[in-house]
N, C-alpha and C positions, 0 to 999 in steps of 0.2 A: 590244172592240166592244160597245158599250150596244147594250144591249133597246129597239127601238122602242115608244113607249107601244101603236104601233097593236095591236103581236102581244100587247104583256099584255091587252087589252081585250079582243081575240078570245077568247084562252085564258080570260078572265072569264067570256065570253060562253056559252061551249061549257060550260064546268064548271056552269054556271047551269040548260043546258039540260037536260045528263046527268043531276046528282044533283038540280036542282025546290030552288025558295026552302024547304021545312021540312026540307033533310038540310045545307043551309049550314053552321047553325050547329054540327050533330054533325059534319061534315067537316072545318072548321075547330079545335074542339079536340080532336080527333083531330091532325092536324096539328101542332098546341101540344106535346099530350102528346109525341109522338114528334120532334120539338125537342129538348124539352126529357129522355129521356132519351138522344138521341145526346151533347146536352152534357153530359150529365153520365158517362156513358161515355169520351170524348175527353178528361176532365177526369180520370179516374181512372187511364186507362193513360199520361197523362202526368202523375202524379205518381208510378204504379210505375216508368215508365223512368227520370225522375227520381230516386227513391230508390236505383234499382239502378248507375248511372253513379257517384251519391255512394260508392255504398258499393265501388263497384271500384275508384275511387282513394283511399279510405280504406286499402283491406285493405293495399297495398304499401307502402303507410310503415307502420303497425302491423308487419308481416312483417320490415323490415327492424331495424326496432328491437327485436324478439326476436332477429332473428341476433346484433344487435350485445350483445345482455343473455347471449346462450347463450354465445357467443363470449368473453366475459368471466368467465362463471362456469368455463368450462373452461383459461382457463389459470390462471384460480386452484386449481383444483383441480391441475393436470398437476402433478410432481415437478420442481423445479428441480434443473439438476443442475451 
């Protein structure tokens, strides 16, 4: 459901009246700023959950190919009889 222009106008209107034409422009990048570190927060924990997903289906194939390396070295080693 879209936002009627009429209720942005209001909500323009009312924030005009609360914070007065000389705190606009400090509200606004105020506003910016804290934009601009939520993105870069939501940018960061998706690249740790990213690295962390990589690296958990990494570890099982590495894992299995030492079983298969350990598994190798011990029947070379074991006594044939």
């Amino acid at each position: 459901m879209p936002i009627h222009w009429f209720w942005i106008l209001a909500l323009l209107v009312i924030v005009l009246i609360i914070f007065g034409p000389g705190r606009l422009p400090e509200l606004g990048g105020a506003v910016g700023k804290a934009m601009r570190e939520f993105r870069k927060a939501t940018t960061e924990i998706t690249n740790e959950v990213t690295s962390a997903t990589q690296a958990k289906q990494e570890q099982p194939a590495s894992t299995s190919t030492e079983t298969a390396a350990t598994g190798s070295s011990s029947e070379a080693n074991s006594p044939k009889s």
